[in-house]
C-alpha positions as CSV (number, residue, x, y, z in Angstrom):
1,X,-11.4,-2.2,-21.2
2,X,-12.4,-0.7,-17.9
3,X,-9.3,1.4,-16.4
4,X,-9.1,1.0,-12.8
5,X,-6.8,3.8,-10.6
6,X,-5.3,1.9,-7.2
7,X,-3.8,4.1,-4.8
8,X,-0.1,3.4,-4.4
9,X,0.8,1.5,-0.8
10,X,-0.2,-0.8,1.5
11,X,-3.7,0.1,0.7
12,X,-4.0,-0.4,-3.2
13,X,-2.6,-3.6,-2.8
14,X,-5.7,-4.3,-0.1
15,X,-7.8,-3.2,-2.9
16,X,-6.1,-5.1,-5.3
17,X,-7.1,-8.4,-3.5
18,X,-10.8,-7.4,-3.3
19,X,-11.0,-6.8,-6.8
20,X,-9.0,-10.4,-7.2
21,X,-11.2,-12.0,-5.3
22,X,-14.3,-10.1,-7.1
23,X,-13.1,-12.5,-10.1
24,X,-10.8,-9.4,-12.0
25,X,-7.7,-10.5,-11.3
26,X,-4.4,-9.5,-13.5
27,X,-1.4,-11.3,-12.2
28,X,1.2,-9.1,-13.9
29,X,0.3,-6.7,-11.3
30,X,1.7,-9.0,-8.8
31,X,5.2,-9.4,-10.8
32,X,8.3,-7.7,-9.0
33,X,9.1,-4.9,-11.8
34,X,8.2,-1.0,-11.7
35,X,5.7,-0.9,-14.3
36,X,3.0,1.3,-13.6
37,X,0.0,-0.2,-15.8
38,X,-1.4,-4.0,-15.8
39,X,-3.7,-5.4,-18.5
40,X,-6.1,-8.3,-18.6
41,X,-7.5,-8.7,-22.2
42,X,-9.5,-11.7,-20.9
43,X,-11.2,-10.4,-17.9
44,X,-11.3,-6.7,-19.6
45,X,-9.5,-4.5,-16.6
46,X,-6.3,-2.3,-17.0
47,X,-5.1,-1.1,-13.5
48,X,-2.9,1.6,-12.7
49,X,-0.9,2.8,-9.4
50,X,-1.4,6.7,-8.9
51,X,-0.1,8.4,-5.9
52,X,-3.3,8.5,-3.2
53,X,-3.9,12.2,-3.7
54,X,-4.0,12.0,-7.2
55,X,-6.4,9.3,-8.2
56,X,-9.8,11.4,-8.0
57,X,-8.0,13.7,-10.4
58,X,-7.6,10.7,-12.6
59,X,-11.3,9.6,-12.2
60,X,-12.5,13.1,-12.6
61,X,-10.9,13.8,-16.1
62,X,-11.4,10.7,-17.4
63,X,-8.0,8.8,-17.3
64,X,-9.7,6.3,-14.9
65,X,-13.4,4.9,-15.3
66,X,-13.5,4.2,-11.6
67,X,-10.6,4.4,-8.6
68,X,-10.2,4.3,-4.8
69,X,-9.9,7.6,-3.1
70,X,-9.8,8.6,0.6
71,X,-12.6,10.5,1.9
72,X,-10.5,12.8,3.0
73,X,-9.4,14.0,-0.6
74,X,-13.0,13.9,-1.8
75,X,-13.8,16.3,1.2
76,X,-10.9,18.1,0.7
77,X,-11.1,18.4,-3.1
78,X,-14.6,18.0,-4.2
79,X,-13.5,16.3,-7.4
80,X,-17.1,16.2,-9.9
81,X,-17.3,12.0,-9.8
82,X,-20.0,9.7,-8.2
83,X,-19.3,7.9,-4.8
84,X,-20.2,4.2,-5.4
85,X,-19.0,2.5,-2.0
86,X,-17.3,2.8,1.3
87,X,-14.8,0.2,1.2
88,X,-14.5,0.1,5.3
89,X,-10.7,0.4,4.4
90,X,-8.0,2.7,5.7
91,X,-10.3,3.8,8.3
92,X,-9.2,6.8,10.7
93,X,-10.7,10.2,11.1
94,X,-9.9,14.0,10.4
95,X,-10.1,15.6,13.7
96,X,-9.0,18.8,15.6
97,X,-5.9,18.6,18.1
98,X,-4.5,20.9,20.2
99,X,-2.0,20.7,23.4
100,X,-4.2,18.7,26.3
101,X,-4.4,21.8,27.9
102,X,-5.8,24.0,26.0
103,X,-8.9,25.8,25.9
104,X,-10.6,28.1,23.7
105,X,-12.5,30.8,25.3
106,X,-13.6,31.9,21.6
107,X,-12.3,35.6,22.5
108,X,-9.8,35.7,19.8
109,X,-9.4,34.2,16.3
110,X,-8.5,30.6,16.3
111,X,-5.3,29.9,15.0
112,X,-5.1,26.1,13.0
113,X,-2.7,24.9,11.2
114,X,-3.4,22.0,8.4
115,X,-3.0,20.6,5.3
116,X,-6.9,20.4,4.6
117,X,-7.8,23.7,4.2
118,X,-11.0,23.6,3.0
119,X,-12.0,20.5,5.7
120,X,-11.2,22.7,8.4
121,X,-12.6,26.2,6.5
122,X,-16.1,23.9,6.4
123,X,-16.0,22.8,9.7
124,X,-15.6,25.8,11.8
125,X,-17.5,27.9,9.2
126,X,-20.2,25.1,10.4
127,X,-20.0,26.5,14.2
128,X,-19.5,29.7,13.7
129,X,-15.9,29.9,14.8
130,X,-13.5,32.7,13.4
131,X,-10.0,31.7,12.6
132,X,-7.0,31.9,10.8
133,X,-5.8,29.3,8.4
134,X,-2.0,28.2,8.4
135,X,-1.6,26.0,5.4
136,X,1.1,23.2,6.0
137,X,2.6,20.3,4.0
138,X,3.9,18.2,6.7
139,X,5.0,17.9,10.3
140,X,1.5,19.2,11.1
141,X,2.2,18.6,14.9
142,X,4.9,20.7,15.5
143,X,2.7,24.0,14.8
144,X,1.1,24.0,18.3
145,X,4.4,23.0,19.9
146,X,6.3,26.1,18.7
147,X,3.1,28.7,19.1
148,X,2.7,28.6,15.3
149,X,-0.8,27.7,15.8
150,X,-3.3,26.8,18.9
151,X,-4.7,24.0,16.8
152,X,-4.0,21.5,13.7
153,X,-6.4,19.5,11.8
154,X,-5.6,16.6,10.9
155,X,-5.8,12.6,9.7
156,X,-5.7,10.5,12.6
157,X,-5.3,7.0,12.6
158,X,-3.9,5.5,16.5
159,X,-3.5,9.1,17.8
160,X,0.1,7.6,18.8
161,X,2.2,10.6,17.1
162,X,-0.2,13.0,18.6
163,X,0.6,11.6,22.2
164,X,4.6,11.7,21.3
165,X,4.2,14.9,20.8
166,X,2.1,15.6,24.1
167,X,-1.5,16.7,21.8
168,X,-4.8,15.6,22.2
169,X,-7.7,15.3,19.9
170,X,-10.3,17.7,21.0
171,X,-13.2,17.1,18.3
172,X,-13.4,14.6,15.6
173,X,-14.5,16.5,12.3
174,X,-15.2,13.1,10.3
175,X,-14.7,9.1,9.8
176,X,-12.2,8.4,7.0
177,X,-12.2,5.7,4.4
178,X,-11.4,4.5,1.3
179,X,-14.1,5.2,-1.3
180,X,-14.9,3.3,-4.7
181,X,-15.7,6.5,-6.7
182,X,-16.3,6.4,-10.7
183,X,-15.8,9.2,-13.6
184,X,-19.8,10.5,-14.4
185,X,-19.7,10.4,-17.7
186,X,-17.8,6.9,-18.2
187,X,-20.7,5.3,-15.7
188,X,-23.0,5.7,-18.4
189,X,-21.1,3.6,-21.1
190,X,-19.8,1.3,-18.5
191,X,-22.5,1.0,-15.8
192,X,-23.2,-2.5,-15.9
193,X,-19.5,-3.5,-15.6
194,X,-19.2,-1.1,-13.1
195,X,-22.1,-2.0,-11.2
196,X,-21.4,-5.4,-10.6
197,X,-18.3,-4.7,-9.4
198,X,-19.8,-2.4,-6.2
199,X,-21.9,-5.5,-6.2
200,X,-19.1,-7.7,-5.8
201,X,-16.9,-5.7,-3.7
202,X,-20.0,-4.6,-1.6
203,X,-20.6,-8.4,-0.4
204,X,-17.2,-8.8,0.2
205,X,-16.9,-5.5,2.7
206,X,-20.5,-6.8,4.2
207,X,-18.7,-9.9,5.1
208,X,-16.0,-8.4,7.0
């Protein structure tokens, strides 16, 4: 039985479909209950929903042969499993935003406020820049606004909450997408199921 981790939301259920349409389908999954695991004995699968940030977690200890995780997480977290495929799904990007006008004369340590502390500790370690890490759970945008921080990093997708909130995206850090990742040591027992799926779920993101 190969255990498959889907990311709770709009986007698992996206995944869901390609893996469907890969010929592992498991229509219990589709059934209007809160069950949390779905089996298919015939076609050998057992999927679970996992909250987003968790399902590397699951791949990486072994609960989960294989699982969809944001690159964002994977950046973020480094979790020990093999990236298999970009699924060209839930694309945005992590990027550095700041009040449109703002400038940094590099004079002083930068002040950024995120979430993805060690994103934003790589990136500006990558230029050289000094600063101050403000580690926030949510409502990343206000920080700037009330002088809690000169910049944020952060996901974005339309940029339409960062222009609510009068902010601009100054530098884009990364592209963001949904990855097919797999636990290492379970790709050795499993590697031929697992490889033709990324076969199969490869053709069907080339066809897009």
């Amino acid at each position: 039985m190969l255990n498959i981790a889907l990311p709770k939301g709009r986007l698992g259920e996206k995944v869901y479909a390609m893996f469907e349409a890969a010929g592992y389908e498991c229509p219990s999954i589709k059934e209007n209950n809160r069950k949390l695991i779905f089996e298919n004995v015939e076609k050998q699968v057992r999927y679970f929903w996992v909250k987003p940030s968790d399902v590397a977690i699951y791949v990486e200890r072994g609960a989960a042969d294989i699982g969809i995780a944001g690159k964002d997480i994977l950046l973020e977290y480094k979790p020990n499993v093999y990236e298999l495929l970009d699924l060209r799904l839930g694309i945005c990007r992590m990027a550095v935003a700041a009040p449109a006008d703002f400038h940094d004369d590099g004079e002083r340590t930068l002040r950024v406020a995120t979430k993805f502390t060690n994103i934003a500790a790589d990136y500006y370690a990558g230029i050289g820049r000094e600063i101050d890490i403000i580690k926030l759970n949510g409502s990343i945008e206000l920080a700037p606004i009330l002088g809690l921080s000169d910049v944020i990093v952060d996901i974005v997708e339309t940029g339409t909450t960062l222009k609510e909130n009068n902010l601009s995206v100054f530098e884009t850090i990364v592209p963001i997408s949904a990855r097919l990742i797999a636990n290492k040591s379970e790709f050795k027992f499993k590697g031929s199921q697992i490889e033709e799926i990324v076969r199969s779920l490869g053709k069907q993101v080339e066809g897009k």
